[in-house]
Backbone as a printed PyTorch tensor [residue, N CA C, xyz], in Angstrom:
tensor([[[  0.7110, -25.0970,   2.0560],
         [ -0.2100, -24.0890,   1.5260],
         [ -1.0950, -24.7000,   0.4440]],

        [[ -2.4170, -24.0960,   0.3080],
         [ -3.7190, -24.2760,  -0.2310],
         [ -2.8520, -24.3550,  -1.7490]],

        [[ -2.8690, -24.9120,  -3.4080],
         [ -2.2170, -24.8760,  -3.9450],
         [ -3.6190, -23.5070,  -5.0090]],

        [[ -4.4500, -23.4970,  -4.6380],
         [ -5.6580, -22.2750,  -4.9760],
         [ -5.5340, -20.9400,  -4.4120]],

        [[ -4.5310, -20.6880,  -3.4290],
         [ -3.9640, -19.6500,  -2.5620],
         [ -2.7820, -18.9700,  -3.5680]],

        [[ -2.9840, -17.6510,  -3.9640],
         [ -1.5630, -16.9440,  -4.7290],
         [ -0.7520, -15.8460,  -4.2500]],

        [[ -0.0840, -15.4710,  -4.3500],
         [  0.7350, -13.9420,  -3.9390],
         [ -0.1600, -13.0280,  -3.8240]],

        [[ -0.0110, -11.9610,  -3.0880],
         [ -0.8330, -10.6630,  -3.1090],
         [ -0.5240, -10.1920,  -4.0930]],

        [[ -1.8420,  -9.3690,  -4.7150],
         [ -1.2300,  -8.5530,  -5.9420],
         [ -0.2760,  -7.0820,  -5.0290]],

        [[ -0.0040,  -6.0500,  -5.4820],
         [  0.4880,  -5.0300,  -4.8660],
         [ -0.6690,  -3.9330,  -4.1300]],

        [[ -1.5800,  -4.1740,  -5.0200],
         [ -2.7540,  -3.2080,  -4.2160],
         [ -3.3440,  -4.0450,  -2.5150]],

        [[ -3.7800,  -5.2670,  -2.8100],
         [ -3.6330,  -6.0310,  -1.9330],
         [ -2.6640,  -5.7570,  -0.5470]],

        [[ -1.5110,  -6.3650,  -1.0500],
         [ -0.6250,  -5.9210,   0.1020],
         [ -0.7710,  -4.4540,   0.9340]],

        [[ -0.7560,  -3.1950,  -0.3460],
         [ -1.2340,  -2.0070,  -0.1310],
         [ -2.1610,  -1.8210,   1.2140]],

        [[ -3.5290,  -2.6890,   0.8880],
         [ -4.4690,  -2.3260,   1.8060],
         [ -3.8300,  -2.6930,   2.9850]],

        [[ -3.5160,  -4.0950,   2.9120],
         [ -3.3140,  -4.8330,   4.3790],
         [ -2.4730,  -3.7220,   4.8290]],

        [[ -1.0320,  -3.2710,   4.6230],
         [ -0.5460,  -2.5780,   5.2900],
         [ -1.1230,  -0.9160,   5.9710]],

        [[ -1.7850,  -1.1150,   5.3110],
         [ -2.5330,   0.4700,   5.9290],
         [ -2.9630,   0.0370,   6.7800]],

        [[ -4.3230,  -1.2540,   6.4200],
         [ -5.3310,  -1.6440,   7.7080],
         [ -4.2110,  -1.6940,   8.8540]],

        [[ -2.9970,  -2.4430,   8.7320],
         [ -2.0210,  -2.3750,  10.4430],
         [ -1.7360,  -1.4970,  10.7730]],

        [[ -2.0060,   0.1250,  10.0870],
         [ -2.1960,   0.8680,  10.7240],
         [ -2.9420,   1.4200,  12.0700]],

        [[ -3.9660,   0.8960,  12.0750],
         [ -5.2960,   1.1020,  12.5730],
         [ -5.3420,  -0.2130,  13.5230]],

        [[ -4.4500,  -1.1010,  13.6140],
         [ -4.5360,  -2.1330,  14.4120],
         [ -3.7280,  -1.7390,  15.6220]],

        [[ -4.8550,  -1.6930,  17.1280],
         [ -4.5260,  -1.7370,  18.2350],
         [ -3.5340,  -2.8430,  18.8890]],

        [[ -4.7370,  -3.7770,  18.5760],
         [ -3.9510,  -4.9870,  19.4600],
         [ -3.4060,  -5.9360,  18.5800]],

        [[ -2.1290,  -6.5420,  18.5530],
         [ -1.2450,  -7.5160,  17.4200],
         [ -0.3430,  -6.9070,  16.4330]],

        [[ -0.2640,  -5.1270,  16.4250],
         [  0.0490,  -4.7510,  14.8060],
         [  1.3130,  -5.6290,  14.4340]],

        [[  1.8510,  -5.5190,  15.7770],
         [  3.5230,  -5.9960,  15.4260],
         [  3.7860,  -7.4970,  15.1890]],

        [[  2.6290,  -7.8210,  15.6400],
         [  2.2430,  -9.3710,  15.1610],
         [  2.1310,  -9.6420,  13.8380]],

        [[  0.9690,  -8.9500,  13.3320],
         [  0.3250,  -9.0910,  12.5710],
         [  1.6630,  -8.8010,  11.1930]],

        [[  2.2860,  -7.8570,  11.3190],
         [  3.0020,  -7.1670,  10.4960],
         [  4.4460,  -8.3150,   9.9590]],

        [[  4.4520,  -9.1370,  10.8270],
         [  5.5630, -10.2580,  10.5890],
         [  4.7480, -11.4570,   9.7700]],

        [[  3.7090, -11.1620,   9.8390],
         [  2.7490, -11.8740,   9.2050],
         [  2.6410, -12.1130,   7.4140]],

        [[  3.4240, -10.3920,   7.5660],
         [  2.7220,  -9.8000,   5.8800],
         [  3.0750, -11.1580,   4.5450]],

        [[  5.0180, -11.1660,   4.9560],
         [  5.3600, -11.6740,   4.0240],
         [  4.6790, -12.9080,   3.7470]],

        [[  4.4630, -13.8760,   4.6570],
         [  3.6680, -15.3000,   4.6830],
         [  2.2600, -15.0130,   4.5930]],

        [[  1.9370, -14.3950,   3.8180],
         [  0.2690, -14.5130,   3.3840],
         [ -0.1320, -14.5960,   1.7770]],

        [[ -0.7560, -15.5770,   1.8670],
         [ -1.2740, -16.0240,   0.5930],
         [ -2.7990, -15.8280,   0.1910]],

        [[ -3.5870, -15.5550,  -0.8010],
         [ -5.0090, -14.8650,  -0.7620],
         [ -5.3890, -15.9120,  -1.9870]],

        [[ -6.9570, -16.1140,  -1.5650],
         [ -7.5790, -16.3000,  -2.8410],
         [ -9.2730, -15.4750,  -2.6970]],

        [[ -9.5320, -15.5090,  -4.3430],
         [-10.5720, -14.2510,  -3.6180],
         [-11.7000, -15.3530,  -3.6800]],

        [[-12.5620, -14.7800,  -2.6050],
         [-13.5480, -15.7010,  -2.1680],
         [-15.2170, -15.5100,  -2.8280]],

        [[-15.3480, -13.7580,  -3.1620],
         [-16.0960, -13.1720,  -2.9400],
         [-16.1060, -11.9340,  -4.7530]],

        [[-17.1850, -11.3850,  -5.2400],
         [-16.9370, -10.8670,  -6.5460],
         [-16.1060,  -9.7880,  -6.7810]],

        [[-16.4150,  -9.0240,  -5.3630],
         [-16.2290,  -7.5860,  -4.3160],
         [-14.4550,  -7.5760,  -4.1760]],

        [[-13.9100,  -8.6140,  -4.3550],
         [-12.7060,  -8.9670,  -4.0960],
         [-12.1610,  -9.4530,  -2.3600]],

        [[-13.2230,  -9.5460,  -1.7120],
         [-12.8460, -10.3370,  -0.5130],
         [-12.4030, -11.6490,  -0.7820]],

        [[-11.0280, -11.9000,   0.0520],
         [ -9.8000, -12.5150,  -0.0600],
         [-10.2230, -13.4090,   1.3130]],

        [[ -9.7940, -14.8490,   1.3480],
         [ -9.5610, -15.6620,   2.0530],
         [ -8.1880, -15.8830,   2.5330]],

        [[ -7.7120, -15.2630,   3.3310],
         [ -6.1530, -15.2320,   3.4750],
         [ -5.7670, -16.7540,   4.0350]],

        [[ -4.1740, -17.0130,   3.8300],
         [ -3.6370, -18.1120,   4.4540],
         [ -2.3590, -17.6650,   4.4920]],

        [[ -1.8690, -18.1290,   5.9660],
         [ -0.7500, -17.6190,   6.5000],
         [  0.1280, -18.8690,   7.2200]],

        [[  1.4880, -18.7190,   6.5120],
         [  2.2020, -20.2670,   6.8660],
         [  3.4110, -19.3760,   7.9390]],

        [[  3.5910, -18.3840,   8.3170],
         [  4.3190, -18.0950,   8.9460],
         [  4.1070, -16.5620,   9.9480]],

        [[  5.2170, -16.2990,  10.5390],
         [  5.0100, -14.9520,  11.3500],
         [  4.3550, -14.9930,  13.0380]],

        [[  4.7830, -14.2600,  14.0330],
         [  3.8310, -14.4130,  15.2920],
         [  2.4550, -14.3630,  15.3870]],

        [[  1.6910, -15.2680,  15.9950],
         [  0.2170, -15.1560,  15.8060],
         [ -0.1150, -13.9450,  16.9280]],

        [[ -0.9530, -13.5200,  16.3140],
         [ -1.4680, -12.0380,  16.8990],
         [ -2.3760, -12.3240,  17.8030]],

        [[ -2.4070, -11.3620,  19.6170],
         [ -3.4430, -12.1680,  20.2530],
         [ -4.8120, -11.9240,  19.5960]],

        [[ -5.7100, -12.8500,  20.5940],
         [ -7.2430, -13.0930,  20.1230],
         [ -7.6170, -13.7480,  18.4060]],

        [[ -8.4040, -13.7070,  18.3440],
         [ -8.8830, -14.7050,  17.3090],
         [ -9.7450, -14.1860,  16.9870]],

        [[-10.4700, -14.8520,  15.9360],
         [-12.0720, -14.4930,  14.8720],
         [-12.5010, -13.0490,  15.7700]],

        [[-11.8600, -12.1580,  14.9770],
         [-12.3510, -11.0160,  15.1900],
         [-12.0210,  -9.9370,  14.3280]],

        [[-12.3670,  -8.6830,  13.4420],
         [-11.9670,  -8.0880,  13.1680],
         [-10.6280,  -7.4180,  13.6860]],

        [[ -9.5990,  -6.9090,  13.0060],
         [ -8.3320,  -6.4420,  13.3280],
         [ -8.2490,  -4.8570,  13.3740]],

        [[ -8.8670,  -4.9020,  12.1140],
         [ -8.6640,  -3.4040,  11.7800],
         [-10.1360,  -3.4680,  10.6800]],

        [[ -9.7860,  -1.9690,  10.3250],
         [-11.2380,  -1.6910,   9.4750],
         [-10.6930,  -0.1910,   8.8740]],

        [[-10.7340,   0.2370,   7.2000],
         [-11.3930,   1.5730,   6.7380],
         [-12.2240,   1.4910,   6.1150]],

        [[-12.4340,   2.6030,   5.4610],
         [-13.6230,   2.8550,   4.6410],
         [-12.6490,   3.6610,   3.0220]],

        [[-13.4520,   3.3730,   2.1630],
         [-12.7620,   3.8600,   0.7240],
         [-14.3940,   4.4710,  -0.0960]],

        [[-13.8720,   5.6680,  -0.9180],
         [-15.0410,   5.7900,  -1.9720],
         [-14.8880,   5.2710,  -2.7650]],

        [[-16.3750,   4.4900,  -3.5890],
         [-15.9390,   3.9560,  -5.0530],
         [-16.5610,   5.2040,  -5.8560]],

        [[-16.2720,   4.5970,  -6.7080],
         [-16.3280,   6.1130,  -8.3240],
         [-17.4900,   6.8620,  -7.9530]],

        [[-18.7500,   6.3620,  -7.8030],
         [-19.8590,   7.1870,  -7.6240],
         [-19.9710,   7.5940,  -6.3400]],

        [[-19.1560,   7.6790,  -5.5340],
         [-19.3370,   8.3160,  -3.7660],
         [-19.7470,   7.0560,  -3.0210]],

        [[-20.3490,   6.2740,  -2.9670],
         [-20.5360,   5.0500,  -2.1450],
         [-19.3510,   4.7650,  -1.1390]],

        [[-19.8470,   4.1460,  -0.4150],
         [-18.8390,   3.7700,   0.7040],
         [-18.5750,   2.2030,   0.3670]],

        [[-17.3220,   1.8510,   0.6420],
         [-16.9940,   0.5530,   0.4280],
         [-16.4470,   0.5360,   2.2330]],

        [[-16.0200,  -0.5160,   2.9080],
         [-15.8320,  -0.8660,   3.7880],
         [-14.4820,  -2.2220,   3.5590]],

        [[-13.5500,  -2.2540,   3.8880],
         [-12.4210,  -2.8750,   3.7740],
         [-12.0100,  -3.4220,   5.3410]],

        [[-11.7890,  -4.6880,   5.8170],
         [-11.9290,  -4.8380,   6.6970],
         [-11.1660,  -6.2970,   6.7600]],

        [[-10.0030,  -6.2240,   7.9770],
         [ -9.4070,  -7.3210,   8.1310],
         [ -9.6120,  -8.2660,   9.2060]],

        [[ -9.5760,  -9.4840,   8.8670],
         [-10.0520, -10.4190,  10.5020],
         [ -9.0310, -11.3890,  10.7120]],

        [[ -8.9960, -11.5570,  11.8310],
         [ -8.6170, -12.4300,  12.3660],
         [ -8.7450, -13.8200,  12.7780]],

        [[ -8.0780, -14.8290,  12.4590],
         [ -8.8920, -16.2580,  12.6700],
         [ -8.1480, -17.1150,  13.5180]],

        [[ -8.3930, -18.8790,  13.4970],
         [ -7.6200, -19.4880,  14.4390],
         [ -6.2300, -19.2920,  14.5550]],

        [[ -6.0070, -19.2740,  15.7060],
         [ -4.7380, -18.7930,  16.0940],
         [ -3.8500, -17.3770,  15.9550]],

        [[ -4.9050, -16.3170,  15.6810],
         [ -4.1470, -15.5480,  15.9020],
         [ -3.6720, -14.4700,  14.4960]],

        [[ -3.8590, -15.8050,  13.2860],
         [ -3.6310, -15.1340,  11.9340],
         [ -4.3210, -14.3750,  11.2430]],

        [[ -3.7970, -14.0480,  10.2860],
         [ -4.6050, -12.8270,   9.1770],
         [ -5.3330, -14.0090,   8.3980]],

        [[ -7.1450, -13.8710,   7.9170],
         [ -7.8210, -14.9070,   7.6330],
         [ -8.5340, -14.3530,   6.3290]],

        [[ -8.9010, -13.1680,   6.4140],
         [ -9.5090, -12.6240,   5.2970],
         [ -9.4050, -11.3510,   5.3280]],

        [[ -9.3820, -10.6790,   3.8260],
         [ -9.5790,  -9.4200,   3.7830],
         [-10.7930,  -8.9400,   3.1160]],

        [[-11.9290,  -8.7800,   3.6970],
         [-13.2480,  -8.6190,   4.1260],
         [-13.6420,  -6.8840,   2.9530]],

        [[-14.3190,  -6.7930,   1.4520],
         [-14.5830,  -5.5500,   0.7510],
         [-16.0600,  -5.6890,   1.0750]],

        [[-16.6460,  -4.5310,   1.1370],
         [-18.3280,  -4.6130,   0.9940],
         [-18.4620,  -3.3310,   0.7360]],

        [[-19.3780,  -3.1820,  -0.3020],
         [-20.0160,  -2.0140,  -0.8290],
         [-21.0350,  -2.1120,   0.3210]],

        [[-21.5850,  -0.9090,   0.9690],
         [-22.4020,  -1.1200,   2.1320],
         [-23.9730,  -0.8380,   1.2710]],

        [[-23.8250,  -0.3870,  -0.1160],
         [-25.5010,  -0.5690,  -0.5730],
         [-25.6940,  -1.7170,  -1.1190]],

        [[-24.7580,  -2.6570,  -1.0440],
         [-24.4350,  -4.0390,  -1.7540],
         [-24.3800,  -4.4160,  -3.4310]],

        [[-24.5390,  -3.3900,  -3.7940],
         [-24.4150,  -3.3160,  -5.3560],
         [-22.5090,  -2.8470,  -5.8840]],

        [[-22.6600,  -3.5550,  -6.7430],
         [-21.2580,  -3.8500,  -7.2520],
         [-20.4800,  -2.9820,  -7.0950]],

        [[-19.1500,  -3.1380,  -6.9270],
         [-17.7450,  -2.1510,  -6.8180],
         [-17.4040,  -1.9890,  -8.3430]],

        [[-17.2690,  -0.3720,  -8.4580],
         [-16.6480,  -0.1290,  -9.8900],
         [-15.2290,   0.0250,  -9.4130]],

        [[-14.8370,   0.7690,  -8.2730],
         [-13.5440,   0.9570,  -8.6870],
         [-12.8960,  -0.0180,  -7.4250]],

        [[-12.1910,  -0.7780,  -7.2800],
         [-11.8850,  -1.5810,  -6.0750],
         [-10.7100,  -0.3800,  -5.5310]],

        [[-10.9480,  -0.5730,  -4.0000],
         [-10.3350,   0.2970,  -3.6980],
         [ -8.6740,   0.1650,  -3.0480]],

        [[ -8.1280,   0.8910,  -2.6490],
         [ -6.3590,   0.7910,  -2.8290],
         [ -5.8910,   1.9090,  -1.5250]],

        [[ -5.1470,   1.5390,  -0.6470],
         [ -4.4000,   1.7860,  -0.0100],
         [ -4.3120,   3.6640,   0.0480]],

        [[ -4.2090,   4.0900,  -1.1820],
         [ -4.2860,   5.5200,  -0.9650],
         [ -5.3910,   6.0510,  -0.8850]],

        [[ -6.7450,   5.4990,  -1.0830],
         [ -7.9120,   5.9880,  -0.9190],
         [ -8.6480,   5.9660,   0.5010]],

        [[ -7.5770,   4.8280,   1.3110],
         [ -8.5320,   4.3310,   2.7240],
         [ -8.2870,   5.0580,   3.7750]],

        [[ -9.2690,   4.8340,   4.0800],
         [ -9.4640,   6.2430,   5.4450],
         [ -9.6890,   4.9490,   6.5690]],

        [[ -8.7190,   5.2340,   7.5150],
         [ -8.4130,   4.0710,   8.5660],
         [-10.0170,   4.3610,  10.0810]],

        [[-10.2200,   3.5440,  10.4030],
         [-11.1840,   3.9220,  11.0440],
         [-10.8250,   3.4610,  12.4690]],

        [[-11.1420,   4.0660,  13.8430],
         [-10.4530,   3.3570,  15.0260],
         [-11.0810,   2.2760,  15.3890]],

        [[-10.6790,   0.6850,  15.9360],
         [-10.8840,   0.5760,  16.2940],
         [-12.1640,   0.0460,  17.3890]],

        [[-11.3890,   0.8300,  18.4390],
         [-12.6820,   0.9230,  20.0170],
         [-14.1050,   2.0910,  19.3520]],

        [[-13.8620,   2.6300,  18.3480],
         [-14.7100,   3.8430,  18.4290],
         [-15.1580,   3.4540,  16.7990]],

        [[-16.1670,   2.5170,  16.1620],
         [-16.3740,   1.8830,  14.9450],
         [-17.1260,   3.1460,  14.3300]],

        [[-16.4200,   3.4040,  13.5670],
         [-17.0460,   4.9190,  12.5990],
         [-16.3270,   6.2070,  12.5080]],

        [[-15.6040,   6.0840,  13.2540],
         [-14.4560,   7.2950,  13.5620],
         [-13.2650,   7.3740,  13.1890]],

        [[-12.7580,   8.2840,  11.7610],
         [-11.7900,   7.8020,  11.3630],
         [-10.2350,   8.2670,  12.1980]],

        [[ -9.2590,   7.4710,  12.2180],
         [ -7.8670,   8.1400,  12.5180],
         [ -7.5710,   9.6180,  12.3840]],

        [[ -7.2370,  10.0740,  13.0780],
         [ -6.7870,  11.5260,  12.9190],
         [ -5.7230,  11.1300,  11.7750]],

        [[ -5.3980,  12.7100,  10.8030],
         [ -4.0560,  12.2160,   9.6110],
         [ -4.5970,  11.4340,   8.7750]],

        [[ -5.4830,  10.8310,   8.5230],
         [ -5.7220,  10.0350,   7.1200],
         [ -6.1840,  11.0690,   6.2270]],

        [[ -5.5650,  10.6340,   4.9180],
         [ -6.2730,  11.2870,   3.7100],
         [ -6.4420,  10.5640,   2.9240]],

        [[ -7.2350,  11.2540,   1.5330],
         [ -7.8790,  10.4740,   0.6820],
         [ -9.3000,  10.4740,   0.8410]],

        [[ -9.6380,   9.9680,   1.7340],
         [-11.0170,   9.6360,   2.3590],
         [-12.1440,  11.1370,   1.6400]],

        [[-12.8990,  11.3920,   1.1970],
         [-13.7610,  12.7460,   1.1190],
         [-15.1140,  12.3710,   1.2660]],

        [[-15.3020,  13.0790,   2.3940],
         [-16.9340,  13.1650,   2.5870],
         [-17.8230,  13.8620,   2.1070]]])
């Protein structure tokens, strides 16, 4: 492992495990994954460069996994979004304010509204938090 790569904080972990909510294809992959992932943030937004030394690789590659959406303080939409990279692993955990101006509140696991999928914009039936 990268020796610039650290533990998830708890919010961190937080998200990822929701996003495997919302993951079709690999969750159970992906989910053996959790403990062996290491993050560094790449990005101001708090997008994370993941590295993963262990767990089943999940099928397909460089592709998004999963995806929600979170409000920050002023109603904005943030977008939280996990991908997939060589071989199968968890590679980054992907934040974007979609007006691209800064995140006040970074967002956390109880705020994310899981989105499907095959159907990009449509959230999970049962999520809360989320307010439109």
């Amino acid at each position: 492992m990268d020796s610039e790569f650290r533990e998830l904080t708890a919010r961190e972990k937080g998200l990822l495990e929701k996003l495997l909510g919302a993951a079709i294809h690999g969750r159970d992959e992906l989910r053996t994954q959790l403990e062996h992932v290491k993050a560094k943030e790449i990005e101001q937004d708090g997008t994370l460069r993941l590295q993963c030394d262990g767990g089943i690789p999940a099928p397909g590659k460089y592709a998004p996994a999963a995806e929600g959406v979170s409000k920050d303080a002023d109603g904005s939409d943030i977008a939280v979004i996990l991908h997939l990279g060589k071989g199968g692993f968890m590679s980054m955990l992907e934040i974007i304010r979609y007006d691209g101006s800064k995140i006040i509140k970074p967002p956390s696991a109880q705020d994310l509204a899981l989105l499907m999928p095959e159907s990009p914009g449509q959230k999970v039936s049962g999520n809360t938090g989320y307010k439109e």
